[in-house]
PyMOL Python script that loads the backbone (N, CA, C, O; Angstrom):
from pymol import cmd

cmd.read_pdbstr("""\
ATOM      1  N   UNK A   1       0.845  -1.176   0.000  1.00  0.00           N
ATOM      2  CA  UNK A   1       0.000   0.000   0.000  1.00  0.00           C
ATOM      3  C   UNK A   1       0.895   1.244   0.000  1.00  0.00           C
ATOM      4  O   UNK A   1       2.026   1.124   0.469  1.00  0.00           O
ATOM      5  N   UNK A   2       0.569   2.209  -0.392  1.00  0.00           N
ATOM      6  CA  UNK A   2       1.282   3.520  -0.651  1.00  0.00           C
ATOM      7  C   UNK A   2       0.455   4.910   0.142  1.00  0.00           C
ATOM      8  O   UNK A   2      -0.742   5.196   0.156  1.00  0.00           O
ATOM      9  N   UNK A   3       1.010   5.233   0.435  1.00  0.00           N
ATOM     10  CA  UNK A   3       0.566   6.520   1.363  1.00  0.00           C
ATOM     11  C   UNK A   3       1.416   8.270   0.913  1.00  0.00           C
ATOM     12  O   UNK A   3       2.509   8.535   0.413  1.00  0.00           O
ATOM     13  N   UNK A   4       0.722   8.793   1.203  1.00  0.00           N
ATOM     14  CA  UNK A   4       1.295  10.295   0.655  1.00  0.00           C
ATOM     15  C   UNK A   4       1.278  11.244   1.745  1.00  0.00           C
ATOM     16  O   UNK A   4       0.206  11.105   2.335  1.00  0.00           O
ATOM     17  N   UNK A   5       1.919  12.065   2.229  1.00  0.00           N
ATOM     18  CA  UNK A   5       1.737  12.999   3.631  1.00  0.00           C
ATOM     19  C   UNK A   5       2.750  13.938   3.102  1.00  0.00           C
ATOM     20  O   UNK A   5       3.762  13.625   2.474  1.00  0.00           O
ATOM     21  N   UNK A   6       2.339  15.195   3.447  1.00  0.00           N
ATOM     22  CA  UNK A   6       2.356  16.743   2.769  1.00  0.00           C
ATOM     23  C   UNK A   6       3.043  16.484   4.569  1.00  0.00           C
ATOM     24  O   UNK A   6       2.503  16.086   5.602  1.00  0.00           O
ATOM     25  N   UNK A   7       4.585  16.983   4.213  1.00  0.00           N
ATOM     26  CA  UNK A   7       5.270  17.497   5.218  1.00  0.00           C
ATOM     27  C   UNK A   7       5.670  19.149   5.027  1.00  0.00           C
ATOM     28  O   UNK A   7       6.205  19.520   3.982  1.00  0.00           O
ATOM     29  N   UNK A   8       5.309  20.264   6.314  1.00  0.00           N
ATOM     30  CA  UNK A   8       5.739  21.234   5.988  1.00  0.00           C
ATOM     31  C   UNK A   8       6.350  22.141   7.210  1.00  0.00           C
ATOM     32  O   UNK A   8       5.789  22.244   8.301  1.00  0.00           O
ATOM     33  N   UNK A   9       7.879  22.939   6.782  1.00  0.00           N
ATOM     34  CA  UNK A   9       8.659  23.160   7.718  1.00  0.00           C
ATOM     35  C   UNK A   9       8.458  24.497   8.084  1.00  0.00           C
ATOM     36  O   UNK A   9       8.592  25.337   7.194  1.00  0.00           O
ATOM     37  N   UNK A  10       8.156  24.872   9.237  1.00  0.00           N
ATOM     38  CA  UNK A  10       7.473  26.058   9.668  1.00  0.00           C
ATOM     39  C   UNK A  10       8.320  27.472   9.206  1.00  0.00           C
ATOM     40  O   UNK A  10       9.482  27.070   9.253  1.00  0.00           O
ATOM     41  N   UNK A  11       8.365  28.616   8.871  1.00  0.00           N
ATOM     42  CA  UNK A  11       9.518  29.343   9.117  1.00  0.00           C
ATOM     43  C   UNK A  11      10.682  29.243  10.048  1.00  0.00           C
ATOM     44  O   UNK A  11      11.819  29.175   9.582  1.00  0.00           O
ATOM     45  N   UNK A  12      10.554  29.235  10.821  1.00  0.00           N
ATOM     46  CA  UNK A  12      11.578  29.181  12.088  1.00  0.00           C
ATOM     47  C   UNK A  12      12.362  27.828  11.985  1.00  0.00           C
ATOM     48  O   UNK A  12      13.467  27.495  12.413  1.00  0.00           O
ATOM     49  N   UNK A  13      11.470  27.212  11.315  1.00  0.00           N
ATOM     50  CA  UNK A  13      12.716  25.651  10.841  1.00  0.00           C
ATOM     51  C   UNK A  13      13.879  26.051   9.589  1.00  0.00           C
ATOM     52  O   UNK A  13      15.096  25.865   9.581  1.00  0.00           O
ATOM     53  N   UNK A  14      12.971  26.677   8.548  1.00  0.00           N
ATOM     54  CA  UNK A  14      13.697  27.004   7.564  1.00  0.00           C
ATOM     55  C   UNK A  14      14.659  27.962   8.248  1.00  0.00           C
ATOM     56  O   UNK A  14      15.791  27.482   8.307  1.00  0.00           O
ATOM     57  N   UNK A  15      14.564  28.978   8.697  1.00  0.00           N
ATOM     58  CA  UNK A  15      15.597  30.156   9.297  1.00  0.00           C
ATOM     59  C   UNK A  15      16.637  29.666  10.357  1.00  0.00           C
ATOM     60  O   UNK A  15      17.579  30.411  10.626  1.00  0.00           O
ATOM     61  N   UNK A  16      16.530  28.591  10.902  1.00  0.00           N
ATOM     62  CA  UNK A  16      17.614  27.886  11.731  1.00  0.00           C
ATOM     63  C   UNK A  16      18.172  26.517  11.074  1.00  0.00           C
ATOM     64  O   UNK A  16      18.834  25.650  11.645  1.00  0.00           O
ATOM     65  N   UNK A  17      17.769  26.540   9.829  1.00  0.00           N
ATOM     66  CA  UNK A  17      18.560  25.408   8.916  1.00  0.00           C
ATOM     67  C   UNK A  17      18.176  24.063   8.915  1.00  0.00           C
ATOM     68  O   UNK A  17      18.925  23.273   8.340  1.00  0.00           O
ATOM     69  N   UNK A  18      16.882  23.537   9.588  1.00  0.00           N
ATOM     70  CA  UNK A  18      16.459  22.345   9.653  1.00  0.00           C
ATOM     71  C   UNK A  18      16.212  21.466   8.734  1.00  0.00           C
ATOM     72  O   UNK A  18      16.212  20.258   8.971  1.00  0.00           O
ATOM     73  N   UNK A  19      15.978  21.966   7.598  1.00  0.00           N
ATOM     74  CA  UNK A  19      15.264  21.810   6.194  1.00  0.00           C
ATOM     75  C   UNK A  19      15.963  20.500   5.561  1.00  0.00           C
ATOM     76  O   UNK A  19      15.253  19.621   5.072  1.00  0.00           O
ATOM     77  N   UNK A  20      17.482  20.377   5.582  1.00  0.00           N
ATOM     78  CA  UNK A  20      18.111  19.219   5.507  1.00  0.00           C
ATOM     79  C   UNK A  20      18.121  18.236   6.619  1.00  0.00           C
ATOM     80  O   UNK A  20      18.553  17.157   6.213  1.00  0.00           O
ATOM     81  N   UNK A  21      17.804  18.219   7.860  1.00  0.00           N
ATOM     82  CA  UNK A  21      17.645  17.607   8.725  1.00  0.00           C
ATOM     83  C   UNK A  21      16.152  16.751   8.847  1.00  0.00           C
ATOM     84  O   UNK A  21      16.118  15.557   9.144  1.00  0.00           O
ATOM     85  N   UNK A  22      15.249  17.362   8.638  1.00  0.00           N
ATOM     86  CA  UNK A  22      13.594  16.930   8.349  1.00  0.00           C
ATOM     87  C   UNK A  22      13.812  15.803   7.068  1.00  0.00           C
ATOM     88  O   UNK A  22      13.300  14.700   6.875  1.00  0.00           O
ATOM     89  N   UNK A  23      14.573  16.411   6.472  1.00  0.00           N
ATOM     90  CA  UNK A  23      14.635  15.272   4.998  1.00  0.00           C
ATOM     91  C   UNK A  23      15.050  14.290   5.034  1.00  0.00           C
ATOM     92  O   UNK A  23      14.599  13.312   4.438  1.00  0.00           O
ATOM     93  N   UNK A  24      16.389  14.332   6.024  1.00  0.00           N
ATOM     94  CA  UNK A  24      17.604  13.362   6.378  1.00  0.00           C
ATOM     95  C   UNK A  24      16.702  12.353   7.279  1.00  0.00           C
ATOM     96  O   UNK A  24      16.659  11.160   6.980  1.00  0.00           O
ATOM     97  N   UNK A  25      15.914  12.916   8.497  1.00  0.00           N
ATOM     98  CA  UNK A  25      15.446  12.170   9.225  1.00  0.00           C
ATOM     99  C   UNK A  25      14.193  11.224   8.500  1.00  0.00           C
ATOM    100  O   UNK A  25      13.838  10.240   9.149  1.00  0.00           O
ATOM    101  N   UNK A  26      13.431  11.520   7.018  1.00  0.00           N
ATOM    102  CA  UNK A  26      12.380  11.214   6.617  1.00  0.00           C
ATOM    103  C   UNK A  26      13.077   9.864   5.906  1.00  0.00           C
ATOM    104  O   UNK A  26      12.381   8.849   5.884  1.00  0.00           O
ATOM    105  N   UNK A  27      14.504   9.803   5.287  1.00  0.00           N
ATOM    106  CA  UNK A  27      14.797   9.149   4.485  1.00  0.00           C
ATOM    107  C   UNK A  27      15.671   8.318   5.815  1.00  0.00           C
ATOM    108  O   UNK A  27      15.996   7.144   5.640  1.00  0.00           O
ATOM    109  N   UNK A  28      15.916   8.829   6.765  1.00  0.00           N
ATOM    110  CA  UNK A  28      16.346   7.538   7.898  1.00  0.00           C
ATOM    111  C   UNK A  28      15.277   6.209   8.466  1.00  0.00           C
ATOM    112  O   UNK A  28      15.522   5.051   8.806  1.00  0.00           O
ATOM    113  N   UNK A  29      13.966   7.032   8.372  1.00  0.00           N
ATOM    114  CA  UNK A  29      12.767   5.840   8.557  1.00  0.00           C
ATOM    115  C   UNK A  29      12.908   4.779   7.514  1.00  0.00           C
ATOM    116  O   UNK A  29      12.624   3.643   7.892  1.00  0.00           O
ATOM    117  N   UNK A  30      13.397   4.972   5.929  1.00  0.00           N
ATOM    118  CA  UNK A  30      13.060   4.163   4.735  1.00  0.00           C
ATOM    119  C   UNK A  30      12.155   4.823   4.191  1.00  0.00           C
ATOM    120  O   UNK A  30      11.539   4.105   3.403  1.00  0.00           O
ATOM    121  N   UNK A  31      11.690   6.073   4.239  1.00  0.00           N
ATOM    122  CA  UNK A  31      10.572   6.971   3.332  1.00  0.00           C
ATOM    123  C   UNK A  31      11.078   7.217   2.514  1.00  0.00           C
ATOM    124  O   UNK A  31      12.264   7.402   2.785  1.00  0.00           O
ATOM    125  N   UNK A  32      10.778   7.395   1.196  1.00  0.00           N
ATOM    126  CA  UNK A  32      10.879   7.841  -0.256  1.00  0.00           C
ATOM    127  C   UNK A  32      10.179   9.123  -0.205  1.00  0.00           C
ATOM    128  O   UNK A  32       9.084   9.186   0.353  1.00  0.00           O
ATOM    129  N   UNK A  33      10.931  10.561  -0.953  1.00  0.00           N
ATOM    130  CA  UNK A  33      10.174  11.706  -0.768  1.00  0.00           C
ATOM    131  C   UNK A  33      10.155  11.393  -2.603  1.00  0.00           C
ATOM    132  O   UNK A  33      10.936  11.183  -3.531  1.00  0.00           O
ATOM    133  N   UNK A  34       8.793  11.525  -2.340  1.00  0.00           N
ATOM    134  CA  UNK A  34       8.143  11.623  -4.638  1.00  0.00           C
ATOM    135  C   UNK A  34       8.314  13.210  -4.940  1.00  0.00           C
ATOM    136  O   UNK A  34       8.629  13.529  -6.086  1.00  0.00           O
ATOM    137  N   UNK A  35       8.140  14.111  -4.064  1.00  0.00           N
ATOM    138  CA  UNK A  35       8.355  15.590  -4.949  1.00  0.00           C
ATOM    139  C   UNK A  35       9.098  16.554  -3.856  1.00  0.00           C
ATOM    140  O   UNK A  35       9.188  15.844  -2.855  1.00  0.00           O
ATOM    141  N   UNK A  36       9.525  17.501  -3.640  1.00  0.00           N
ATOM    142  CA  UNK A  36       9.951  18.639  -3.200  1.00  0.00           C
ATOM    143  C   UNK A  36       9.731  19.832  -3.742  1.00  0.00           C
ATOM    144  O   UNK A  36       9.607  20.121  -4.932  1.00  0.00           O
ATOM    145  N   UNK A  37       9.686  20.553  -2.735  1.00  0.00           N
ATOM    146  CA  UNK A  37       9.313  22.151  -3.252  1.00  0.00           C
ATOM    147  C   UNK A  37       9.305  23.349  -2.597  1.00  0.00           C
ATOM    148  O   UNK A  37       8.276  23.509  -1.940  1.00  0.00           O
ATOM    149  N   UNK A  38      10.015  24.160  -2.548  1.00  0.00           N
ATOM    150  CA  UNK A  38      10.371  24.852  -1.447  1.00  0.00           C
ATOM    151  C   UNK A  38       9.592  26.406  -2.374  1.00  0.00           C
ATOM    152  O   UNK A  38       9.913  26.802  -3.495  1.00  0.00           O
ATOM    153  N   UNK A  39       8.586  26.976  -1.490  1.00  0.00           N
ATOM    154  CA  UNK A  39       7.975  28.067  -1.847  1.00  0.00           C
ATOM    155  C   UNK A  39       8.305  29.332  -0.462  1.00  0.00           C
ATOM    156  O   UNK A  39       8.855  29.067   0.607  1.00  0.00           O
ATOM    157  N   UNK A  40       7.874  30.456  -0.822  1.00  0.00           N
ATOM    158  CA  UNK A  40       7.930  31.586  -0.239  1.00  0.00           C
ATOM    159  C   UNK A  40       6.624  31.874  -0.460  1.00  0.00           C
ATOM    160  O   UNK A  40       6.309  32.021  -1.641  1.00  0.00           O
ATOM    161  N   UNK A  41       5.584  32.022   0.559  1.00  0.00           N
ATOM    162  CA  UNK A  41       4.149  32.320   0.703  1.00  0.00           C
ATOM    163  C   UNK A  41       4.012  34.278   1.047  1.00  0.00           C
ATOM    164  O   UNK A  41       3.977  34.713   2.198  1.00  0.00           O
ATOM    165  N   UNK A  42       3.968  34.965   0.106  1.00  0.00           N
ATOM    166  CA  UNK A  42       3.498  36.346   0.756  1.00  0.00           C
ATOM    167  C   UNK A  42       2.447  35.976   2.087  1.00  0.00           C
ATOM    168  O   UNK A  42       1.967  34.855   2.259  1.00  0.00           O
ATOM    169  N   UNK A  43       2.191  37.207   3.016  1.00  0.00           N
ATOM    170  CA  UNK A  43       1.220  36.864   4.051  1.00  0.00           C
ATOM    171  C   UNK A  43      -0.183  36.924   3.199  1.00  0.00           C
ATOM    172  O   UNK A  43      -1.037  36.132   3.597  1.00  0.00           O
ATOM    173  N   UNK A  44      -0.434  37.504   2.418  1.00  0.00           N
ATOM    174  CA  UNK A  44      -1.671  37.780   1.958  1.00  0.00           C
ATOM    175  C   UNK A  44      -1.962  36.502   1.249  1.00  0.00           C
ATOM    176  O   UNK A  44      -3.132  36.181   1.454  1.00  0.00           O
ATOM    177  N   UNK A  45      -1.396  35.746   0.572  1.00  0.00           N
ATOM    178  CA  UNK A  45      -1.641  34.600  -0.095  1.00  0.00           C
ATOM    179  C   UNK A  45      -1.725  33.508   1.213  1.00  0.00           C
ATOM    180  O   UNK A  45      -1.966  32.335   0.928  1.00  0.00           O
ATOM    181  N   UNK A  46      -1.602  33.742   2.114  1.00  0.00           N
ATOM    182  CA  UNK A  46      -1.542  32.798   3.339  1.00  0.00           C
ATOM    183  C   UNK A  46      -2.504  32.957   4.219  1.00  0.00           C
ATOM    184  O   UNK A  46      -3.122  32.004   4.693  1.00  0.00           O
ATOM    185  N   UNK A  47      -2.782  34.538   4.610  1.00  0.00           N
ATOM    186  CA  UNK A  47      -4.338  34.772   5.390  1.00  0.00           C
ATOM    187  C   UNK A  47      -5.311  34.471   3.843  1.00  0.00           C
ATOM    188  O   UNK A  47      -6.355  34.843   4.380  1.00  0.00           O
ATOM    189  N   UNK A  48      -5.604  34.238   2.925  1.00  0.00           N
ATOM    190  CA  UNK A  48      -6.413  33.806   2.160  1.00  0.00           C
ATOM    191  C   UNK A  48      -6.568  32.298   1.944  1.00  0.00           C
ATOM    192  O   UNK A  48      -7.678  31.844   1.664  1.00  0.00           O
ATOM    193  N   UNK A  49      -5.413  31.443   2.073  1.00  0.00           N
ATOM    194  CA  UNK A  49      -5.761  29.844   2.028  1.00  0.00           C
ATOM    195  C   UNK A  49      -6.076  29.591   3.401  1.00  0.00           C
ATOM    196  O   UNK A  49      -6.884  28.668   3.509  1.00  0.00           O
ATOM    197  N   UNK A  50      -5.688  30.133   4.565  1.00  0.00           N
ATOM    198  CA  UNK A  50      -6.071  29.927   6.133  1.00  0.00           C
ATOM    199  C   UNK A  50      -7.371  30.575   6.310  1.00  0.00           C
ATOM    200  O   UNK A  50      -8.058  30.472   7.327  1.00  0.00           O
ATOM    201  N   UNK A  51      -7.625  31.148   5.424  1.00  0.00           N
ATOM    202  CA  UNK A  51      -9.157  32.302   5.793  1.00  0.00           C
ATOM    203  C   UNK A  51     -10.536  31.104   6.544  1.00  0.00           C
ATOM    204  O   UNK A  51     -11.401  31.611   7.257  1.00  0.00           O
ATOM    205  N   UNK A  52     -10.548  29.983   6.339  1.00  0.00           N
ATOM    206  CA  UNK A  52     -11.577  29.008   6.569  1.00  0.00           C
ATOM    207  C   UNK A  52     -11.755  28.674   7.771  1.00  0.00           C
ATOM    208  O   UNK A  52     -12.811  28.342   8.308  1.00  0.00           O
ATOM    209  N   UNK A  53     -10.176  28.800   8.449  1.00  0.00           N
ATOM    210  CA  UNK A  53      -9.728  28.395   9.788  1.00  0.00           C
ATOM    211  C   UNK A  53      -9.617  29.976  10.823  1.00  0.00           C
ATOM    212  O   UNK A  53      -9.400  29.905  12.032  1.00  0.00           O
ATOM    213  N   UNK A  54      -9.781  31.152  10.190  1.00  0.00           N
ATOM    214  CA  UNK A  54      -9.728  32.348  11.010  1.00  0.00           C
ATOM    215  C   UNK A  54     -10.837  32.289  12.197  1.00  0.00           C
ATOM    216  O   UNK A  54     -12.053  32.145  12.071  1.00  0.00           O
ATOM    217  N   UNK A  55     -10.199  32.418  13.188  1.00  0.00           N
ATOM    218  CA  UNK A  55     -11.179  32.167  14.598  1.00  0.00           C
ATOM    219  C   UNK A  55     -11.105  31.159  15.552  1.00  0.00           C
ATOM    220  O   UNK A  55     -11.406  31.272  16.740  1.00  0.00           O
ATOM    221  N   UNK A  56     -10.537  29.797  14.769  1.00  0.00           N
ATOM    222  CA  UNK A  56     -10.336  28.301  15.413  1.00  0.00           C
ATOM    223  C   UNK A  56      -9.098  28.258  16.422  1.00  0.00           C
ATOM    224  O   UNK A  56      -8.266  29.143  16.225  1.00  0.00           O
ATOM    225  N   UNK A  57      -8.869  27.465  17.361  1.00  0.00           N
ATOM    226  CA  UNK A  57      -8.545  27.620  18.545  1.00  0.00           C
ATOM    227  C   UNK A  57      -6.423  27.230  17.906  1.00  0.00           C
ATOM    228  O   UNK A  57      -5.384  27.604  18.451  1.00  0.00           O
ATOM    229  N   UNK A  58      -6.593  26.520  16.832  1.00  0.00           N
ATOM    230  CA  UNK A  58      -5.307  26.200  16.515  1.00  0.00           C
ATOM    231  C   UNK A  58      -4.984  27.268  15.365  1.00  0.00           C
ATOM    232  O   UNK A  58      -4.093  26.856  14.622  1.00  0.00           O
ATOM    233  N   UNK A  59      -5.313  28.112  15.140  1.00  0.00           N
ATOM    234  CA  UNK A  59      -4.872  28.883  14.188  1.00  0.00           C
ATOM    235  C   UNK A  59      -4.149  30.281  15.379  1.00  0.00           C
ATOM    236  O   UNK A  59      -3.600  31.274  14.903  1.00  0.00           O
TER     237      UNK A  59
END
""", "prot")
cmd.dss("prot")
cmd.show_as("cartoon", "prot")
cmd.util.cbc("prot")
cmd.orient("prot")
């Protein structure tokens, strides 16, 4: 069986260099990563995909 899970590294991971470490540790389990992609989200493009969740106790 095959499974897919959207891993994503918070700012503060990226800004203290974790980014190779998250990967290193994904491919130490025996995980296969199928794509990568490293984006830069303006805030406005980000309060608009979170807009659904504005108010909820984890946002």
């Amino acid at each position: 069986m095959s499974e897919r899970t959207l891993v994503l590294v918070k700012p503060d991971g990226v800004s203290r260099g974790l980014v190779g470490e998250v990967i290193s540790r994904i491919e130490r389990k025996g995980l296969t990563l199928s794509a990568l992609e490293l984006k830069n989200v303006d805030r406005g493009t980000a309060e608009q995909h979170y807009a659904e969740h504005d108010g909820n106790l984890f946002c």
